[in-house]
N, C-alpha and C positions, 0 to 999 in steps of 0.2 A: 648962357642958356641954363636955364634951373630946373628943375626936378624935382615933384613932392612925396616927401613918404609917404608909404601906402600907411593909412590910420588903421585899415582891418589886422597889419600885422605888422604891429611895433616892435615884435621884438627879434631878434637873429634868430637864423633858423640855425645856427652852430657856434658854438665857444672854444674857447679854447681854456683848461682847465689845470692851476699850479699842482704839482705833487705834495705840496706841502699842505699841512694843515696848521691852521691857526687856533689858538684860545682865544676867548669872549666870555667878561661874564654873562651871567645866567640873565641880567636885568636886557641884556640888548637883543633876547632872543624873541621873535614876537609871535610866537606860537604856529603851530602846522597849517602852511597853505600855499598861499601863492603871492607877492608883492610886487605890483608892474608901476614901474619910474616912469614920464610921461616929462621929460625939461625942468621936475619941477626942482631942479637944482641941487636937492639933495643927493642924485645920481646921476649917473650918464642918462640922456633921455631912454634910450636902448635898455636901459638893467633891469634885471628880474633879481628877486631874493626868495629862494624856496627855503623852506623851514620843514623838518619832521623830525619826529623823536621814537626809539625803541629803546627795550631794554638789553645791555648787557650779558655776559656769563656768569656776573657777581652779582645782576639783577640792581647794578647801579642803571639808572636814565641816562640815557644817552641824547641828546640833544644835539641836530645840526643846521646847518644853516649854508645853503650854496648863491654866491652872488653871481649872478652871471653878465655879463658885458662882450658885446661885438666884437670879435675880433678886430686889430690886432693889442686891444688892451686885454688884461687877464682876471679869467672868471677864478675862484677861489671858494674852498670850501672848510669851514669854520665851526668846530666843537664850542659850545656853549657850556660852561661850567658853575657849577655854586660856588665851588674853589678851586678858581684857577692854579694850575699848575704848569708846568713846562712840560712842553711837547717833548718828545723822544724821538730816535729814529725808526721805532716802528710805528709811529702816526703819520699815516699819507695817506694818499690818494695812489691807488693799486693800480687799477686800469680804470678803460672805461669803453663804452659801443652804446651809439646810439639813445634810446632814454633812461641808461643804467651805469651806475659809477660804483665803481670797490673800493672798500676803502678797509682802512685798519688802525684801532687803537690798541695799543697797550690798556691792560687792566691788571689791578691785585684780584689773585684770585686765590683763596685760601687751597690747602688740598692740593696744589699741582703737583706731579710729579718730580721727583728731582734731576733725573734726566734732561727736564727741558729748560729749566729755569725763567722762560719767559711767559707771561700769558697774553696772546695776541688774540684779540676779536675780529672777523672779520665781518663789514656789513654790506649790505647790500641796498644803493638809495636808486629809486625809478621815480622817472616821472610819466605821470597818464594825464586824463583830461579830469579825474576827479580829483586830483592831485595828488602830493610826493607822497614817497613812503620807503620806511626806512625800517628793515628787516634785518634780524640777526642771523648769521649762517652756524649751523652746528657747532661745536668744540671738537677743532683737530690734537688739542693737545688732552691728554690723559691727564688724570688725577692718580696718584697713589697709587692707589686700589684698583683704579681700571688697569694700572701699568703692571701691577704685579699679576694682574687675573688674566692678561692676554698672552695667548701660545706662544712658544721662541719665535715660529714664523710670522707673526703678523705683523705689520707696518710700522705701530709703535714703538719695537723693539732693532727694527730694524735701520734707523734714521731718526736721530735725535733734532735736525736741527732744519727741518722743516718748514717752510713759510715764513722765513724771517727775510728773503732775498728781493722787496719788491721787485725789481729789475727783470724776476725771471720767473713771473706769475701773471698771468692774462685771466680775460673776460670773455667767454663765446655767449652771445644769446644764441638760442635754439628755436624758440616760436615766442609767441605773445606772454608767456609767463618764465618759460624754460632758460637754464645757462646750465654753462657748464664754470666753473673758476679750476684751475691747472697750473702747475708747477714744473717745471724740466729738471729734473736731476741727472749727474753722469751716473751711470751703470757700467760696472762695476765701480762703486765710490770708493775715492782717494786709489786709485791703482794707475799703472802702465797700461798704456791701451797697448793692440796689438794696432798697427795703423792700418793692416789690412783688414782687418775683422770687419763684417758688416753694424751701420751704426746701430745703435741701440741706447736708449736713453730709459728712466724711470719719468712715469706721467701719474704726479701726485696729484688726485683729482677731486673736486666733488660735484656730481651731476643734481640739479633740483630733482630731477625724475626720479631715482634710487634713496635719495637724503641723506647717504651715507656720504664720508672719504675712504679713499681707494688711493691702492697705488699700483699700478699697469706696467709692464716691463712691454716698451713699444721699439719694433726692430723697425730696420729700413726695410720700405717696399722694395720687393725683387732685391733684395739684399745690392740695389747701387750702390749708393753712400755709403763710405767707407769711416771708420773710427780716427783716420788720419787727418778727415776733415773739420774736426772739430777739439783736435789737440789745441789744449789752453782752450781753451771754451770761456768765452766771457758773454752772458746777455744784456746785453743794454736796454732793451727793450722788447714787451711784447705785444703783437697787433693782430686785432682779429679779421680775416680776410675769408670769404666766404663760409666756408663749413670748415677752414682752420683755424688754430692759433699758431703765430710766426713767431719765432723768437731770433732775434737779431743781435748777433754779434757784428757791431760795424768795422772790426775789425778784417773779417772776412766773409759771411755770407748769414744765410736765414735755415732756419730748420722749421718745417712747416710739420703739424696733427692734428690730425686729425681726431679731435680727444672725446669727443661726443658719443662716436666710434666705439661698441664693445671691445675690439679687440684692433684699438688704432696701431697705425703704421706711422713711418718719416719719411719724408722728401729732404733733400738741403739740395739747395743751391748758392754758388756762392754769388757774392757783391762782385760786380763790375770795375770792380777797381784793383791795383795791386795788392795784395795782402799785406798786412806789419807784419813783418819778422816778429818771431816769438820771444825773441833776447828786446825788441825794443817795443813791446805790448804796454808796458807801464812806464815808460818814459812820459818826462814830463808831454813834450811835442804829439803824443799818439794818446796817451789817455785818457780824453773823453772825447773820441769822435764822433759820440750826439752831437756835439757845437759843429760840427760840419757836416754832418751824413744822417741821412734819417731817409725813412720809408714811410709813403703814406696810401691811405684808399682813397680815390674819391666819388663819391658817390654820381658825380656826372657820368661817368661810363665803368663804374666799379671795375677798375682795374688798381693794381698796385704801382706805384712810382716811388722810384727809389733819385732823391736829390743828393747832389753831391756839391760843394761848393770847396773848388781846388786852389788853394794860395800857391803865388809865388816864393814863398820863404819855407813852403814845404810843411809848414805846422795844421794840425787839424782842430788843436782848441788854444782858448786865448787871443787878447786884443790884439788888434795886429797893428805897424806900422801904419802913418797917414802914407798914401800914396800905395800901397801893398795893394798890385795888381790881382786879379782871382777869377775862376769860370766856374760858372754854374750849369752842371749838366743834368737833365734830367730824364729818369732810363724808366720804360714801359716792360712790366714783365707778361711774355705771352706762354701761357700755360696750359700743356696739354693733359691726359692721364696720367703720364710719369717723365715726362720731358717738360723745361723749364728752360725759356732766353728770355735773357734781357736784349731791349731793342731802345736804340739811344732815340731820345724825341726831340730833344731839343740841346743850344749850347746858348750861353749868353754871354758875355764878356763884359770885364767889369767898367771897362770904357763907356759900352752900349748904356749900363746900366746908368753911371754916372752923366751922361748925355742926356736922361729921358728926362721930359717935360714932368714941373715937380720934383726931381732932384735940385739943377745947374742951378736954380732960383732959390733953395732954400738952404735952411744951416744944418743940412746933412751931411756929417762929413766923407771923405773918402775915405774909409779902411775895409777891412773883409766882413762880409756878413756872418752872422752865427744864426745857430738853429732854425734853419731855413725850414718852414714848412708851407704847404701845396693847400688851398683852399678845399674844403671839401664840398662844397658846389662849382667850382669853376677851376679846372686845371691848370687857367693861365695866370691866376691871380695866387701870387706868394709874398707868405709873408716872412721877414726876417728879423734878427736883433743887430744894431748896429752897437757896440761897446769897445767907449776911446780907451778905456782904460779895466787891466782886472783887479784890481784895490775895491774894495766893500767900503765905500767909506763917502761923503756927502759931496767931495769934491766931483766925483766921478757921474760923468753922463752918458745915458742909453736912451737909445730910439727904436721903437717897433714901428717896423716898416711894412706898409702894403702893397704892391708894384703889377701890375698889369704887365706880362712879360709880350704878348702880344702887339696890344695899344700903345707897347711903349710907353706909361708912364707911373707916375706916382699916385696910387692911390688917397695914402694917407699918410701919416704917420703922427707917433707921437713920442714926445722926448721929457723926459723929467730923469731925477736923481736915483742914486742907488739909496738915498739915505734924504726921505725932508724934512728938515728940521721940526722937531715937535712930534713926526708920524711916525708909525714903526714900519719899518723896512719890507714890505709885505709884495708889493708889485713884483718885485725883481727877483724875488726868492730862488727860483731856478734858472735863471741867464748866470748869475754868481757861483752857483754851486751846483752847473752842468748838470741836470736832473732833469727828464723825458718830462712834456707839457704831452695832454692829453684831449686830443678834437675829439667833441660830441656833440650832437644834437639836442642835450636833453629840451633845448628853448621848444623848440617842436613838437614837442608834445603835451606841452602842457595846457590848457584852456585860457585863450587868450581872451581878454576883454574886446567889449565891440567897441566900434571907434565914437558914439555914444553917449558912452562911459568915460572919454578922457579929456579930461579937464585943462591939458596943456597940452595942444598938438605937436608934433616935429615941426622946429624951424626946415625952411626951404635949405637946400642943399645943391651947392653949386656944384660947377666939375672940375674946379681947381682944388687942387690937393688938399685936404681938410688936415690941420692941426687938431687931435683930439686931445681935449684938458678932463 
């Protein structure tokens, strides 16, 4: 039985998006707009390539470039340069919601303060139906002069080392133009908490409606949440979820604010699961349980789900043995005004999974999955990384998997190297060095061509498990 793609809309209504950012020279940038792939072999039929450019703090060009492709291959986002240079670790991809991604380069900027020593830009790329556009957000870090001209009390004097943390800085949009971009700080910084004190965090923020950064000392509502709850505080990730930002320590639970909020509050609830002892928070076996745990929205019934994929050998990141039994459970959170359960939805066993139609039949092998994540149009459909081996190196293979946990079977998948010979290593960039992927919509919004217009339509597509190359 076959099935045709719909021609009025080729391309994914969501991506999935690397934290990493790449260089390109300037000659493969192909100016501000939109580029829709249609089979003709140069791209997945699926790909889109958005282009826009603004200027910097140093009033250097800034030129980018985001390729996007169907899940479960990975869309990426690409700095175009005159002269390339190497990336840094403050060049990523920040967050992202819906037709809006943050991002952040390093720049030289003369004048900075000494205080801070680094000069980080952050931008802001959206896509509409008139196309991208790629905006600079104010300068949070001072110069000199500004640093020496601001009162003992104000923000600059108060916290040197600001915005350098992607991990623990999120994305709220607000309405059709508005966001918010926010920071979680501990408050009182570098101290002993009292474990009983109500929590209290700083929310370094900048609202589009005011233009300004701020920095917010936000307590817990009704003073629940307690300061015990977030000793050793580690954020792994931040997700925007109604009129919150979440900040997830997968080690033990989420701190949700409301940051939009004049005078926002905190919630925390914790994860589902047992918590790491604090003595073994950075052990090799617990530290980076992104590779196992992750929370997501999805837009089917906008609720939060929080995956968990449990090994037998006890470890949360890293390739696991062939044969390494594991369950996958997935928990619905139901949310009231200031009460918060999670409610289990589902369990799957690695048995079931290995049994389903498109697995038994192809060369997937049996080990644990990593970085599970929940479609964000259809709840049942998850995608995962399967990796035999953790070595960065040409030998080693990985497959992004699709699975209908429902239908019971294999959606898709596809398997290539960590490293092909002649390419540069770009696919695989966060499965290797355990770093949060980012689902967005931006395909969605942006002005699709009519079917028309395309010159090589989708081949037909069967419903046996598709290998994608």
């Amino acid at each position: 039985m076959e099935g045709e793609a719909d021609l009025s809309s080729p391309t994914p209504s969501w991506v999935v998006i690397e934290p990493g950012i790449f260089c390109k020279d300037l000659a493969s940038y192909r100016g501000n707009g939109v580029v829709f792939y249609f089979g003709s072999g140069e791209k997945d039929a699926s790909a889109v390539e958005v282009s826009a450019e603004a200027h910097a703090s140093n009033d250097e060009l800034v030129r980018v470039s985001l390729d996007l492709r169907a899940p479960p291959a990975m869309s990426r986002l690409s700095v175009h340069l005159a002269k390339p240079r190497r990336m840094y670790s403050f060049d990523s991809v920040v967050a992202a919601q819906r037709n809006t991604v943050l991002l952040s380069l390093e720049i030289d900027f003369k004048g900075i303060a000494d205080s801070v020593s680094y000069a980080i830009d952050y931008f802001i790329c959206r896509a509409s139906p008139s196309g991208p556009s790629l905006s600079l957000l104010p300068r949070f870090y001072p110069t000199q002069r500004e640093y020496d001209a601001a009162p003992d009390d104000s923000w600059m004097k108060s916290r040197h080392l600001r915005m350098r943390d992607a991990a623990s800085i999120g994305l709220l949009l607000t309405g059709p133009q508005g966001f918010v971009v926010a920071q979680l700080n501990n408050y009182p910084p570098n101290v002993d908490h009292d474990a009983d004190a109500p929590l209290a965090a700083e929310i370094f923020r900048f609202r589009s409606d005011s233009g300004e950064w701020e920095a917010k000392i936000a307590t817990a509502r009704g003073g629940k949440a307690k300061m015990g709850a977030i000793s050793f505080w580690l954020s792994h990730q931040v997700l925007p979820f109604t009129s919150y930002l979440c900040w997830m320590d997968y080690h033990r639970g989420i701190i949700l604010c409301d940051v939009n909020h004049e005078n926002p509050d905190l919630q925390y609830i914790s994860l589902p699961v047992d918590p790491v002892p604090r003595s073994c928070a950075e052990d090799w076996w617990t530290a980076c349980p992104r590779a196992s745990r992750t929370v997501c929205v999805t837009n089917y019934d906008n609720k939060m789900k929080f995956v968990s994929v449990v090994r037998s050998d006890g470890v949360l990141c890293g390739a696991s043995k062939p044969g390494t039994s594991f369950s996958i459970a997935i928990w619905t959170l139901w949310q009231g005004y200031d009460e918060m359960e999670w409610v289990k939805e589902s369990v799957i066993e690695s048995d079931e999974i290995w049994a389903m139609e498109g697995y038994n039949n192809q060369p997937l092998p049996h080990i644990a999955p990593q970085f599970p994540l929940l479609s964000m149009e259809n709840p049942h459909i998850i995608h995962f990384v399967l990796r035999e081996r953790d070595c960065f190196d040409d030998k080693t293979m990985i497959w992004f998997v699709t699975v209908d946990i429902v239908g019971k079977k294999v959606l898709s998948y596809k398997d290539i190297k960590a490293i092909n010979s002649g390419e540069p290593a770009e696919e695989t960039y966060s499965v290797f060095f355990n770093t949060p992927f980012f689902p967005i919509e931006f395909p969605k919004y942006l002005k699709k061509p009519s079917s028309s217009n395309i010159i090589e339509a989708y081949a037909k597509s069967c419903l046996q498990p598709k290998r994608l190359v």
